[in-house]
C-alpha positions in Angstrom: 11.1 -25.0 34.5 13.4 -23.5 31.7 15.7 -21.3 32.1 16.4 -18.6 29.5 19.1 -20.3 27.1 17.0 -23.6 27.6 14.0 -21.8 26.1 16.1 -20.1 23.5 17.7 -23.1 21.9 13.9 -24.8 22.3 12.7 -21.6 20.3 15.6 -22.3 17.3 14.0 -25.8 17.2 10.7 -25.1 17.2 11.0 -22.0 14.6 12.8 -24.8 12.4 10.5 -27.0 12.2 7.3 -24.7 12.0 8.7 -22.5 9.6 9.6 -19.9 12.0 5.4 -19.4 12.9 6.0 -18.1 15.6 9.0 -15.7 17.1 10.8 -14.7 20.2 11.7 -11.2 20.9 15.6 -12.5 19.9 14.0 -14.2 16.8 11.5 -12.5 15.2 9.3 -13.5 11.9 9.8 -10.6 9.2 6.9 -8.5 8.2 4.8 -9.1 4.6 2.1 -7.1 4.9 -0.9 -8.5 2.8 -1.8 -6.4 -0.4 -5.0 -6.9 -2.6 -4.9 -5.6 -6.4 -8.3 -4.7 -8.1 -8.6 -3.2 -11.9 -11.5 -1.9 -13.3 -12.3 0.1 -16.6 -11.2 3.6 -14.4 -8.1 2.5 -12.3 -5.7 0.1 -10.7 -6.1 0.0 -6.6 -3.6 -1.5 -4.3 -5.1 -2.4 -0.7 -2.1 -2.9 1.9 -2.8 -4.0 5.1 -0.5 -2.0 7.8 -1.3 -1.7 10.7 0.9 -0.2 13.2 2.7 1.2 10.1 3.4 5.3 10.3 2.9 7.6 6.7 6.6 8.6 7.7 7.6 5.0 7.8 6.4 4.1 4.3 7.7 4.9 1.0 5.6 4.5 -2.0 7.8 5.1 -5.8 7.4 4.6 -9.4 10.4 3.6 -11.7 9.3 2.9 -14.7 6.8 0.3 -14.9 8.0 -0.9 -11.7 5.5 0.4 -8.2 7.0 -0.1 -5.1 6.0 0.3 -1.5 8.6 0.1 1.1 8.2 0.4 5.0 9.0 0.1 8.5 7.2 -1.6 11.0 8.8 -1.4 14.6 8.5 -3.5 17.7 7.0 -1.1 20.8 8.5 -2.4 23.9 5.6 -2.7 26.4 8.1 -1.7 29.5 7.6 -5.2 31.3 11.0 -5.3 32.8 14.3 -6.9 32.4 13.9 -10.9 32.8 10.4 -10.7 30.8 10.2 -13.9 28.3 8.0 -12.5 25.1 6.4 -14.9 22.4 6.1 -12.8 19.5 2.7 -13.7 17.6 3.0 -10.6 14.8 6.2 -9.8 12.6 8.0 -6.6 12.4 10.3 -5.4 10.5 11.6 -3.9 6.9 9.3 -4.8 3.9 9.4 -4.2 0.3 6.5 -5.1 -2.2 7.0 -4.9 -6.6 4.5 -5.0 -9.1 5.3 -4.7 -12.6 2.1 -2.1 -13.8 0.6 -2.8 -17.3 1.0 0.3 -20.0 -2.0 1.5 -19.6 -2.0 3.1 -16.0 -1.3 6.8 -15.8 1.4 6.8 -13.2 2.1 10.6 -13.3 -1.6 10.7 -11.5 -0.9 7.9 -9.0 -2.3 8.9 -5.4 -1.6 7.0 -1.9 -3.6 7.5 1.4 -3.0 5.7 4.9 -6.1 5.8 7.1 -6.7 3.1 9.9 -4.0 1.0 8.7 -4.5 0.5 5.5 -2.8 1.4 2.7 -4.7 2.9 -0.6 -3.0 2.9 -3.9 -5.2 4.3 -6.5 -3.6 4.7 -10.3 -6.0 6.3 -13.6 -5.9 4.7 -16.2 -4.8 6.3 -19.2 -7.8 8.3 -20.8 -7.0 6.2 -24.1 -7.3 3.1 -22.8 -10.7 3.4 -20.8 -13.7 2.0 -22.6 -16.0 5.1 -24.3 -19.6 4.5 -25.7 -19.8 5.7 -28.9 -23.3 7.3 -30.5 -24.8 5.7 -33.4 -26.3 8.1 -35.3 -29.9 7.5 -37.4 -30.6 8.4 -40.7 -33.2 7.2 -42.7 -34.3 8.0 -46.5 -37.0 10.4 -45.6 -35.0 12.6 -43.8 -32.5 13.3 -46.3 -29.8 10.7 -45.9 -29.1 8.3 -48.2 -30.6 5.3 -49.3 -29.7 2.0 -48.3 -28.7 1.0 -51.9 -26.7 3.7 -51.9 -24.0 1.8 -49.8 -24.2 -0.9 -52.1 -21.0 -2.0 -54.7 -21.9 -1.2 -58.1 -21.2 -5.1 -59.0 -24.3 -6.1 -56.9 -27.0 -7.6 -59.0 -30.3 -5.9 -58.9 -32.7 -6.0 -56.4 -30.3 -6.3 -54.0 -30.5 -4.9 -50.2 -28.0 -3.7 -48.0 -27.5 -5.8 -45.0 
């Protein structure tokens, strides 16, 4: 049987060597909550996985290019006495996540939601920037527009057709 410093110093080793997989609740692994990033021809969404994470825990800011989300997630002690060993299996902790945003997001529009734990980051994209179809208009020479020669240079030999 171990007793408490015994399993302590065993806990140093084995975070050493495993690369700290695992945590006691003197040693615990720091949090990195996972975060997807999807663009399309509308917007820029960020997809952050928090659960456990409060809205009044998290900060989400803008400076410059630069979008940051910040946040708290804190241990809950279950209440399971004094001499209780715990094995920690998820992190807590402090986190802070970057990303450098490309120039054509409209950051004065960005919006963030939490629901169920996860994190939405939605940000426009810049009205110039999106993709637009354009109309191609149809005129032929028996409705009044001009011919086809007509958009031909004057040093084109004759007979020729516009292409």
């Amino acid at each position: 049987m171990f007793d408490y410093d015994s399993f302590r110093r065993f806990d140093r080793v084995f975070d050493d060597v495993m690369g700290s997989t695992f945590g006691t609740a003197t040693h615990r692994r720091a949090f990195s909550p996972s975060i997807d990033v999807f663009s399309d021809d509308e917007r820029a969404l960020f997809v952050c996985d928090l659960p456990g994470v409060k809205s009044e825990a998290l900060d989400v800011t803008v400076e410059g290019r630069v979008l940051t989300i910040r946040g708290t997630r804190k241990f809950a002690d279950p209440g399971q006495g004094k001499n209780a060993q715990v094995l920690l299996g998820r992190s807590y902790g402090t986190f802070a996540r970057s990303f450098t945003l490309p120039d054509d997001l409209d950051v004065s529009r960005l919006s963030a939601e939490l629901a169920d734990g996860v994190l939405t980051v939605r940000i426009p994209k810049l009205e110039a920037s999106r993709p637009r179809r354009v109309q191609v208009a149809v005129k032929s020479a028996l409705s009044g527009g001009a011919s086809p020669e007509a958009n031909l240079p004057e040093s084109a030999p004759p007979g020729a057709q516009a292409r």
